[in-house]
C-alpha positions as a Markdown table, in Angstrom:
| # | Residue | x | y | z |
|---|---|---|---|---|
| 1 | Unk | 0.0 | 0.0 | 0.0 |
| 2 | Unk | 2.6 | 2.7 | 0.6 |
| 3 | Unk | 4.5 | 1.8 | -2.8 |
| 4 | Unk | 1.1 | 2.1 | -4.5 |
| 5 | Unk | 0.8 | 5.8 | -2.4 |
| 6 | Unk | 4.6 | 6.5 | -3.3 |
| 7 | Unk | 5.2 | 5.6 | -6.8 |
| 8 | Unk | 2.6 | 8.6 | -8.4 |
| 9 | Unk | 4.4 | 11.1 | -6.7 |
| 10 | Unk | 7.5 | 10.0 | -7.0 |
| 11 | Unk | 6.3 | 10.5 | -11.0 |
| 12 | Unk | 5.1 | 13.9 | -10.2 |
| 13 | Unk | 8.4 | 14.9 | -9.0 |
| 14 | Unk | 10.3 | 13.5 | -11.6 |
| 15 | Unk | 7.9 | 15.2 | -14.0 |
| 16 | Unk | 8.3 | 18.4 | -12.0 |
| 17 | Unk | 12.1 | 18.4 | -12.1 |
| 18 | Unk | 12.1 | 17.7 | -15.9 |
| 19 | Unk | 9.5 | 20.7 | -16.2 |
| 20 | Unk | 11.2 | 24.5 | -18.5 |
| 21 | Unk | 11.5 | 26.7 | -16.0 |
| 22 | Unk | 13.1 | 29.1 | -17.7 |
| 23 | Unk | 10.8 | 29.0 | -21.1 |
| 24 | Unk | 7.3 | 29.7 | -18.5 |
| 25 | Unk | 6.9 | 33.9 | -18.0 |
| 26 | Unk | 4.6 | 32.6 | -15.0 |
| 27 | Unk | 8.3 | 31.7 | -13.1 |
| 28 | Unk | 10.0 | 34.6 | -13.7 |
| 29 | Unk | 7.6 | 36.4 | -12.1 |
| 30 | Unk | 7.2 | 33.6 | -9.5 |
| 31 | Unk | 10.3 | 34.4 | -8.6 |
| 32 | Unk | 10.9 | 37.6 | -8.5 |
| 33 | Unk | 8.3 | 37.9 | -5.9 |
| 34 | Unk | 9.9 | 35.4 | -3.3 |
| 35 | Unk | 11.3 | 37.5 | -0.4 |
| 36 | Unk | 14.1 | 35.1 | 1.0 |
| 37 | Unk | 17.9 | 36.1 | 1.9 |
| 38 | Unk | 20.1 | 36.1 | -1.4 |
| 39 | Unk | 23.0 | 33.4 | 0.8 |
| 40 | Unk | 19.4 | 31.1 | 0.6 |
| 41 | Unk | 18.4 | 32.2 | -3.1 |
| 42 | Unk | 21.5 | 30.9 | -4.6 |
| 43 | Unk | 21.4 | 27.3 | -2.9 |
| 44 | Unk | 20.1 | 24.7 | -5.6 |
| 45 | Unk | 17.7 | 22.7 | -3.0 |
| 46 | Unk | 16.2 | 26.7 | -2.1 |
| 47 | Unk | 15.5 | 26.8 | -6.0 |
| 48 | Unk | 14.1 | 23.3 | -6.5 |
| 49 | Unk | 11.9 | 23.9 | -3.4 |
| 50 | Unk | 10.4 | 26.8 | -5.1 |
| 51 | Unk | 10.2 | 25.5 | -8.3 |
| 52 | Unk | 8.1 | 22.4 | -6.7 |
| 53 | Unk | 5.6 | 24.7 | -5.5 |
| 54 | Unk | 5.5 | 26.7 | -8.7 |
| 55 | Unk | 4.7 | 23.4 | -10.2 |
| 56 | Unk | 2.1 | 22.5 | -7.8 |
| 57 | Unk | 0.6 | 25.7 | -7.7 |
| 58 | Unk | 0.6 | 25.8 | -11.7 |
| 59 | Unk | 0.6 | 22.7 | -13.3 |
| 60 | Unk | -0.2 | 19.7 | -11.0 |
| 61 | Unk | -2.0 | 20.9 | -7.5 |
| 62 | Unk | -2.1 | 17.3 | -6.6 |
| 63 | Unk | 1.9 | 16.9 | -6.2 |
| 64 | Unk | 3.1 | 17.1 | -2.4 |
| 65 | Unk | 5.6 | 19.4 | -2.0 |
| 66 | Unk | 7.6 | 18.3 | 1.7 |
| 67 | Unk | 8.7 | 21.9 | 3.9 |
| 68 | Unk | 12.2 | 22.5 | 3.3 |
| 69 | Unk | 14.2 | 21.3 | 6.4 |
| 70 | Unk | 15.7 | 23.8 | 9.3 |
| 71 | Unk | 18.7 | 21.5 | 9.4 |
| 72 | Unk | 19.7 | 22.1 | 5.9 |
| 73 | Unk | 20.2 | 26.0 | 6.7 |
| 74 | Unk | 22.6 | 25.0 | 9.7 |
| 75 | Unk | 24.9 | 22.3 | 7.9 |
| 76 | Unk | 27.3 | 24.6 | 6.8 |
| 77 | Unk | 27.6 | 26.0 | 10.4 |
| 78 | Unk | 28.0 | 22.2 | 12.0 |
| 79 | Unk | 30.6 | 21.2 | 9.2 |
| 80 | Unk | 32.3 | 24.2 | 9.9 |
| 81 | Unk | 32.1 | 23.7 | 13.7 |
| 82 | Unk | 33.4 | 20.0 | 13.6 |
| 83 | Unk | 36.1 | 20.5 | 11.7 |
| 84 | Unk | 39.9 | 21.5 | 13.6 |
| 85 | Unk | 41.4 | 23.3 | 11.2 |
| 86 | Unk | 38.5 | 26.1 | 10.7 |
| 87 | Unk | 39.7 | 29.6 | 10.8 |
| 88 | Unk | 38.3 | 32.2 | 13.2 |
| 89 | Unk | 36.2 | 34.2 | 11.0 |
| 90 | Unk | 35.2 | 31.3 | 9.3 |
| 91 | Unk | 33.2 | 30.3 | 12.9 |
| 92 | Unk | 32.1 | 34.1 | 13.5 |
| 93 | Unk | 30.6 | 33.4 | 9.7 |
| 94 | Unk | 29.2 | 30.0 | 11.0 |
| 95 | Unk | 27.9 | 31.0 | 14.9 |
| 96 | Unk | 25.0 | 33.6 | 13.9 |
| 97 | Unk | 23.7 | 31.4 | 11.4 |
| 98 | Unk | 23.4 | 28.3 | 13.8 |
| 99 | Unk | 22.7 | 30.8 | 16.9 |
| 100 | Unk | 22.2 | 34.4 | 17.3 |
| 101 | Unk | 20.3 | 34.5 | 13.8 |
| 102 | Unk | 18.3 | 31.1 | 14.1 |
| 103 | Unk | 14.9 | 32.7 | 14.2 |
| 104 | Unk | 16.1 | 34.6 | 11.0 |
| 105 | Unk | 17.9 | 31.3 | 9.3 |
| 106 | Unk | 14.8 | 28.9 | 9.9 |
| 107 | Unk | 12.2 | 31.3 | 9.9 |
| 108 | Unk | 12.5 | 31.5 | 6.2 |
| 109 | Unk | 13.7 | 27.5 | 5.5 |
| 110 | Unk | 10.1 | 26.5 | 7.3 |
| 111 | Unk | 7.9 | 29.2 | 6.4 |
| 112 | Unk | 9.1 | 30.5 | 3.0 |
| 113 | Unk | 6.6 | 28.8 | 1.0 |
| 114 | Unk | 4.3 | 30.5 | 2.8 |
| 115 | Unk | 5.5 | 34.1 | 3.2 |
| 116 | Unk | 6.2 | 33.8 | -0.9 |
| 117 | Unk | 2.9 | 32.8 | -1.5 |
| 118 | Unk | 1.6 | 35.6 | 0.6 |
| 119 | Unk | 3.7 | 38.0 | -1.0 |
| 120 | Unk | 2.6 | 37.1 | -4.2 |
| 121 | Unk | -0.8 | 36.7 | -3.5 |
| 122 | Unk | -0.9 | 40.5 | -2.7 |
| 123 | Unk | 0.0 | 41.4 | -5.7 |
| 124 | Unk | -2.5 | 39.0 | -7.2 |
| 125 | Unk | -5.0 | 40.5 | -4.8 |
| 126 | Unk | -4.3 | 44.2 | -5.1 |
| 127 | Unk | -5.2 | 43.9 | -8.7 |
| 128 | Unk | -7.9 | 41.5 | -7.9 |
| 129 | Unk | -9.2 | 44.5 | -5.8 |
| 130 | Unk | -9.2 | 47.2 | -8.6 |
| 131 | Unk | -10.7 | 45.0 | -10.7 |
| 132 | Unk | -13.2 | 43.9 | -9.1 |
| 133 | Unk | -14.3 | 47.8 | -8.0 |
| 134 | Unk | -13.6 | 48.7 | -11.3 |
| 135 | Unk | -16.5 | 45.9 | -12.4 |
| 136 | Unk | -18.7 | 47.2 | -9.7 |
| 137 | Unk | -18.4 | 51.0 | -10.7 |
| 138 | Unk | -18.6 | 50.6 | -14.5 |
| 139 | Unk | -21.5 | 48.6 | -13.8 |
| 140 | Unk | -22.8 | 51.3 | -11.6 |
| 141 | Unk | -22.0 | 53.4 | -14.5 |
| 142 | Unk | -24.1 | 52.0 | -17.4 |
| 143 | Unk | -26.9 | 51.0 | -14.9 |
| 144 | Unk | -29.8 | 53.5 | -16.8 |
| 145 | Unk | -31.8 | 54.0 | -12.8 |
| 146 | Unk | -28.4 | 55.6 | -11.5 |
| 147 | Unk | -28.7 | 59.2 | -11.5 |
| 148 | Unk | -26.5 | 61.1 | -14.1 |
| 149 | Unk | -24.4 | 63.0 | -11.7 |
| 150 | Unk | -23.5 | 59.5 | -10.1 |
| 151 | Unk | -23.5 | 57.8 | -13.2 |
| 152 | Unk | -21.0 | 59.9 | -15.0 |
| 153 | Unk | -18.8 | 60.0 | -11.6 |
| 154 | Unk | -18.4 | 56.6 | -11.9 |
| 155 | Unk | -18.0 | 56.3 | -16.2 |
| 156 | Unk | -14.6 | 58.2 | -15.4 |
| 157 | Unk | -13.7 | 55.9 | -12.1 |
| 158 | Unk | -14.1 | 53.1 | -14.1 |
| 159 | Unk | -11.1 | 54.6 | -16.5 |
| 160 | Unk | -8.9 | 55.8 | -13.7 |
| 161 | Unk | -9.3 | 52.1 | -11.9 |
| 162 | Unk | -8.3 | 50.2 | -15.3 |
| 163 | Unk | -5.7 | 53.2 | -15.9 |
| 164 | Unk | -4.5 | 52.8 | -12.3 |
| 165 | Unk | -4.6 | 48.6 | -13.0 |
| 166 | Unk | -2.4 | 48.4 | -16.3 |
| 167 | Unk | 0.1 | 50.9 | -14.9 |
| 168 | Unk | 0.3 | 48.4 | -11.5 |
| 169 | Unk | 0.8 | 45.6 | -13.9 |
| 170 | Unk | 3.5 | 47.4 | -16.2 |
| 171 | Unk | 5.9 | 48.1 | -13.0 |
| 172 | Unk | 5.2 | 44.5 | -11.9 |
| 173 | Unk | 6.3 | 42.6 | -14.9 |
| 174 | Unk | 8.6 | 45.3 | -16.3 |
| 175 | Unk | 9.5 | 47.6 | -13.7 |
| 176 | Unk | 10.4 | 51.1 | -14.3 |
| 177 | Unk | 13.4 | 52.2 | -17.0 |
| 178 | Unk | 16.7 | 52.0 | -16.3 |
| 179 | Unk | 17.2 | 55.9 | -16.8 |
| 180 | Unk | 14.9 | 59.1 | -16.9 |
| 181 | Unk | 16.5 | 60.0 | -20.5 |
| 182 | Unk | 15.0 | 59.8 | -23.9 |
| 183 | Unk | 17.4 | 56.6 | -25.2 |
| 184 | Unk | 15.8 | 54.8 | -22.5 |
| 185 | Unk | 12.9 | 55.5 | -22.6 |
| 186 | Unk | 12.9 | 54.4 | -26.1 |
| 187 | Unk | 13.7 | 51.2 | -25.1 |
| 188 | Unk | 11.1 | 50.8 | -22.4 |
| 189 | Unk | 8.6 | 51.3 | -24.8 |
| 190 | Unk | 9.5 | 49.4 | -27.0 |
| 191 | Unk | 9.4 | 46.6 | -24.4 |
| 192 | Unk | 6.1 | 47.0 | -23.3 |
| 193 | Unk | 4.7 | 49.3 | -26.2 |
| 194 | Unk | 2.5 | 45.6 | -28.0 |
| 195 | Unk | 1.6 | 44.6 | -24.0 |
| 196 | Unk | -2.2 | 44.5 | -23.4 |
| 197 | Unk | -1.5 | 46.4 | -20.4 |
| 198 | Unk | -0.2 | 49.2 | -22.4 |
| 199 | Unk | -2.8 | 49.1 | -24.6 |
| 200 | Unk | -5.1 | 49.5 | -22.0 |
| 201 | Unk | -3.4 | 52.0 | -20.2 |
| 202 | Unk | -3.3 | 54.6 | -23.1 |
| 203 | Unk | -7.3 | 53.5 | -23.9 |
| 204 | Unk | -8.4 | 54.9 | -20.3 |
| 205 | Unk | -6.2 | 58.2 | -20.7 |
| 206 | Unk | -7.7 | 58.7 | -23.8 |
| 207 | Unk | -11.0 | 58.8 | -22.2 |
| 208 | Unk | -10.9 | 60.2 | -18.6 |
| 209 | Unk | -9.4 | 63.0 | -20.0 |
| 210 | Unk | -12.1 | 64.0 | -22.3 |
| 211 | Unk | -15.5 | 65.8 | -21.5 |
| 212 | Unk | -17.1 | 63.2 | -24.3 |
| 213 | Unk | -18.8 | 60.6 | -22.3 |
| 214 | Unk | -19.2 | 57.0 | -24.1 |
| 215 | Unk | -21.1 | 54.9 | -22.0 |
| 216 | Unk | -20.4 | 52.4 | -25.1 |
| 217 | Unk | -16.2 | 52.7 | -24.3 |
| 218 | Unk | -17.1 | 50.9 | -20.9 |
| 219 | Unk | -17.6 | 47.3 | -22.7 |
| 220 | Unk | -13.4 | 46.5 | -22.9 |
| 221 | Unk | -13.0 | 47.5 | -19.6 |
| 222 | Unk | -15.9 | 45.4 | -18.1 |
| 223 | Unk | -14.5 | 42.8 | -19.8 |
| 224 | Unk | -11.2 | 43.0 | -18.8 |
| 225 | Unk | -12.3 | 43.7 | -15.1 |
| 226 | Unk | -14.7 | 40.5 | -15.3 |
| 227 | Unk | -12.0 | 38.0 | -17.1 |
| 228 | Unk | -9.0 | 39.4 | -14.3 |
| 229 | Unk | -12.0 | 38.8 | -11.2 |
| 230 | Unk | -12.9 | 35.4 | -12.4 |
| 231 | Unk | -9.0 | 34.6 | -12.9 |
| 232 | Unk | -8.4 | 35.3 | -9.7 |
| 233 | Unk | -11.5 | 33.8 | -7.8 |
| 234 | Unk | -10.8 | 30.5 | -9.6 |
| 235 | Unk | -7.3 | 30.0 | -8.6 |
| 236 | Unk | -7.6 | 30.9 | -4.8 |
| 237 | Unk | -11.2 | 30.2 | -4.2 |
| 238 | Unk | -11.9 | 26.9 | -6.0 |
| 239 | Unk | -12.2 | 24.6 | -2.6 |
| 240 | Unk | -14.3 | 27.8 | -1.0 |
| 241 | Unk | -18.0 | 26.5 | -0.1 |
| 242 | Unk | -19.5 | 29.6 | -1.2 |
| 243 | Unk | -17.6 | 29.8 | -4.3 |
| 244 | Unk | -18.8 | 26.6 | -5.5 |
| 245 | Unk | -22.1 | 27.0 | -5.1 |
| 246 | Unk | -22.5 | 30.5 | -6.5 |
| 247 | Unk | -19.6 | 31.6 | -8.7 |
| 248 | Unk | -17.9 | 28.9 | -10.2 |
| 249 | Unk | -20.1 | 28.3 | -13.3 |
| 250 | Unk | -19.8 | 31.9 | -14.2 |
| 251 | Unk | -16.1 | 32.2 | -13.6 |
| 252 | Unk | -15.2 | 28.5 | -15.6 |
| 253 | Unk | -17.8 | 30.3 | -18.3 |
| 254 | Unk | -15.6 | 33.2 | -18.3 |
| 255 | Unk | -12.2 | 31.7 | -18.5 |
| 256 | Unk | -14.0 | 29.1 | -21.5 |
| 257 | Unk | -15.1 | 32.1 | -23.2 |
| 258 | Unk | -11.8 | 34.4 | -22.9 |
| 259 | Unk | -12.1 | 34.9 | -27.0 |
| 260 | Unk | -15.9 | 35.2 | -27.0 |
| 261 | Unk | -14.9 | 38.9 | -24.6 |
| 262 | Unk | -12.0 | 39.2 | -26.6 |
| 263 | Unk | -13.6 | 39.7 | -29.7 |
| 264 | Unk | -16.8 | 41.6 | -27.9 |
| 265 | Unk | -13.9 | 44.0 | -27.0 |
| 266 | Unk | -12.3 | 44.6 | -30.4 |
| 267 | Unk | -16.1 | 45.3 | -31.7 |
| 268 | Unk | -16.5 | 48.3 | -29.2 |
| 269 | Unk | -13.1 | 49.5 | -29.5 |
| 270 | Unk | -13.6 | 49.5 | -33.3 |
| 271 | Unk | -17.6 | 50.9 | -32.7 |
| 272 | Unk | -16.3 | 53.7 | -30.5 |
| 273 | Unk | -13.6 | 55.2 | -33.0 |
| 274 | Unk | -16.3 | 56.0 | -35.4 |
| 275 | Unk | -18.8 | 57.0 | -33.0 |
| 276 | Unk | -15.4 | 59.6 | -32.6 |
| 277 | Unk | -15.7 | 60.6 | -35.8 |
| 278 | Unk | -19.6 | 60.8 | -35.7 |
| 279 | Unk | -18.8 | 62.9 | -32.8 |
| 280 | Unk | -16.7 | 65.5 | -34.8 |
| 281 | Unk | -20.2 | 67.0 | -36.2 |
| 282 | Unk | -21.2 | 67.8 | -32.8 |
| 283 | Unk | -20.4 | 70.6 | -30.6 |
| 284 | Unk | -18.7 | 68.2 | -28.3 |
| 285 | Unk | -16.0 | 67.2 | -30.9 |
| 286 | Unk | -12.4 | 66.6 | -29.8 |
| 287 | Unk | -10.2 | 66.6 | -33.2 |
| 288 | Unk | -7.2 | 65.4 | -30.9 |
| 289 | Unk | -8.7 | 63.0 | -29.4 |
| 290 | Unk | -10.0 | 61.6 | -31.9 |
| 291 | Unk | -6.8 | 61.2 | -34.1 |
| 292 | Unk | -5.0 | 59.7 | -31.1 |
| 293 | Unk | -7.5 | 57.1 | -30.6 |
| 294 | Unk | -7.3 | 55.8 | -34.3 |
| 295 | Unk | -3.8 | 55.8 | -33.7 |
| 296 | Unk | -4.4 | 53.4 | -30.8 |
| 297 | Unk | -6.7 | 51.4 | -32.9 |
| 298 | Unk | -3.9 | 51.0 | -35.9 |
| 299 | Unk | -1.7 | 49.8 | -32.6 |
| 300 | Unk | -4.0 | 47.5 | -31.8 |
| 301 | Unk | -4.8 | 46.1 | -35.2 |
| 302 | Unk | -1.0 | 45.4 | -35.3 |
| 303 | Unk | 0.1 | 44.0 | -31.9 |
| 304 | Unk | 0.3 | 40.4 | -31.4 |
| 305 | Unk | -2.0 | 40.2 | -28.3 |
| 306 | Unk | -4.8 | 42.1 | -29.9 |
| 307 | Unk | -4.5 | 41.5 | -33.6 |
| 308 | Unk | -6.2 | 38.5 | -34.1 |
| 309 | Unk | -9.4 | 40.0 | -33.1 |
| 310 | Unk | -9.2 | 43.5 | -34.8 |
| 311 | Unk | -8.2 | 42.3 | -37.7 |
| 312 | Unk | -10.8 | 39.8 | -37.7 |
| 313 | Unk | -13.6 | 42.5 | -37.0 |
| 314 | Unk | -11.9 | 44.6 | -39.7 |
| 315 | Unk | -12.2 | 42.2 | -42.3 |
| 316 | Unk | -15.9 | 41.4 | -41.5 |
| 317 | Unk | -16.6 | 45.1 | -41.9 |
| 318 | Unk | -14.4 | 45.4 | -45.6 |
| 319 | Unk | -16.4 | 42.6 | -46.3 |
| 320 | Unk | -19.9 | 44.6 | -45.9 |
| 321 | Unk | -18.6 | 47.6 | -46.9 |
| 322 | Unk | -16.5 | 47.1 | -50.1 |
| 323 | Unk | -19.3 | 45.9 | -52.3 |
| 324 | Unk | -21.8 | 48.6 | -51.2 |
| 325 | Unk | -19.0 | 51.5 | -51.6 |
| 326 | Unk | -17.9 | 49.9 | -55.4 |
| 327 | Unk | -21.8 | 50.2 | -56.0 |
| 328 | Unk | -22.8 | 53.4 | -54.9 |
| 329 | Unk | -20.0 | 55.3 | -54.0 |
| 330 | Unk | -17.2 | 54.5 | -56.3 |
| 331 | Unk | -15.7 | 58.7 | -55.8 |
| 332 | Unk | -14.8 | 57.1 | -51.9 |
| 333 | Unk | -11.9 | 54.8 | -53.6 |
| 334 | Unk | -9.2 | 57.5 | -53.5 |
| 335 | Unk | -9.5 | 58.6 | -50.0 |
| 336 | Unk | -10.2 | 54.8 | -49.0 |
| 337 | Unk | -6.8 | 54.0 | -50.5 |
| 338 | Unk | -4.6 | 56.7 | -48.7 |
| 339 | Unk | -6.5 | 55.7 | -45.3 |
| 340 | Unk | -5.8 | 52.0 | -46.2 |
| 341 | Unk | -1.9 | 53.3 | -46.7 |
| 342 | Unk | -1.7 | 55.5 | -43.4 |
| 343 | Unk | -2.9 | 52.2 | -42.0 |
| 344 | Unk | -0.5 | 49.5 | -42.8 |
| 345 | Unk | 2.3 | 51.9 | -42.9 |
């Protein structure tokens, strides 16, 4: 019976070890937001620890990951104590480690997983915060019983909340430049210019900054809000009673359906820049504006994360359009063809 018990998780740790590390963004970031002491962080059993409970976390919850042992913090400290020909400093080196500092040595060796967890998770839940107020005020925002002082409060909340999100999320995964001069910042940008983050970051400036109100605009950013709230709920909440029995259809439909919202965002996006141009006939108009979002939409027809879906929706659109223009409107070609030019330039 204990072989039987043994043998699949002695497969789940071989699988584990054999696992790429190093090609997976999610342990980078891992990583990087484990607070242990750097003598720790460069020992190969620290690593493999924390790589076991990336895996578990990840990519098999059902391996058993064993607490790293106190003991292995304090070997150097006994070798160096039983051995004769030890220098002086080399003990002074060795004694905090095995005495003064044990609370600080084991602390970390029989907690760590923990505390890095923790740590992580409030990143995770700082953004799961935002997003989920975000989702409750855009909500509140396109609600038609909310009065329109309240209503319009909380169109603009909704952008500064996603605004306030993406930028969290750039420093996060990219951190800040290297130097406050214009080479790098070049190079920062370019490095996180195609992000979705980005993308969405520029989206809500555009927006809270203007006195045009688009209730329309809100449907990417309740999307995004909902798909980062039910990511979240599902990965810490999944044994919760009360998650079970209300949420989890709705959140497995959500993260099943991440294209479904994905291309429900790229329709608004594309919807609201000519409701911008529709706009330009009104005394609300806002020529900047305006030109900067379809310079945002031409980003996001050509970066990777949202290109599939614009161009899709662009090419559904030619394909309405093109046949009715040839047929009635043929004078349209020339300025068509310049646009098309500006476009893919």
């Amino acid at each position: 019976m204990g072989e039987e018990r043994e043998d699949p998780q002695k497969i789940k740790r071989i699988a584990a070890a054999a696992y790429d590390y190093e090609n997976d963004p999610r342990w980078a970031d891992y990583w990087s937001n484990i607070l242990i002491p750097p003598n720790m962080a460069s020992r190969s059993d620290v690593v493999d620890h924390f790589k076991s409970k990336f895996y578990q976390r990840y990519i098999d919850p059902d391996l058993v990951v064993d607490p790293m042992s106190t003991n292995s913090s304090s070997q150097p400290s006994q070798a160096s104590g039983a051995s004769s020909n030890t220098s002086a400093s080399t003990n002074d080196r060795a004694r905090p480690r095995s005495s003064g500092s044990t609370s600080r040595t084991s602390g970390p060796s029989s907690t760590a997983g923990p505390n890095a967890t923790s740590v992580r998770w409030d990143r995770q839940t700082v953004q799961f915060s935002v997003n989920a107020w975000v989702f409750v005020v855009a909500v509140l925002a396109v609600f038609p019983l909310v009065p329109k002082n309240l209503s319009n409060r909380a169109y603009r909340l909704s952008f500064m909340g996603t605004a306030c999100s993406s930028l969290f999320s750039l420093y996060s995964l990219y951190g800040r430049p290297r130097a406050w001069n214009l080479q790098a910042l070049q190079v920062y940008l370019q490095s996180v210019i195609a992000t979705k983050d980005f993308i969405y970051f520029i989206y809500c400036l555009t927006f809270v900054t203007s006195h045009l109100c688009l209730k329309f605009a809100l449907i990417p950013i309740l999307c995004r809000a909902l798909e980062h709230v039910a990511k979240f709920l599902r990965r810490n909440f999944s044994r919760s009673t009360l998650y079970r029995k209300y949420l989890e259809d709705a959140c497995v439909w959500v993260e099943s359906n991440t294209s479904t919202l994905g291309i429900l965002s790229s329709h608004a996006e594309i919807g609201v820049g000519f409701l911008l141009i529709i706009s330009l006939l009104s005394w609300q108009r806002n020529i900047i504006q305006t030109f900067m979002y379809w310079q945002l939409l031409k980003l996001m027809y050509q970066a990777p994360v949202t290109a599939g879906y614009h161009q899709s929706v662009w090419a559904k659109i030619g394909r309405s359009v093109n046949p009715l223009l040839q047929q009635y409107a043929p004078f349209l070609n020339s300025p068509i063809s310049a646009v098309q030019r500006w476009w893919f330039r």
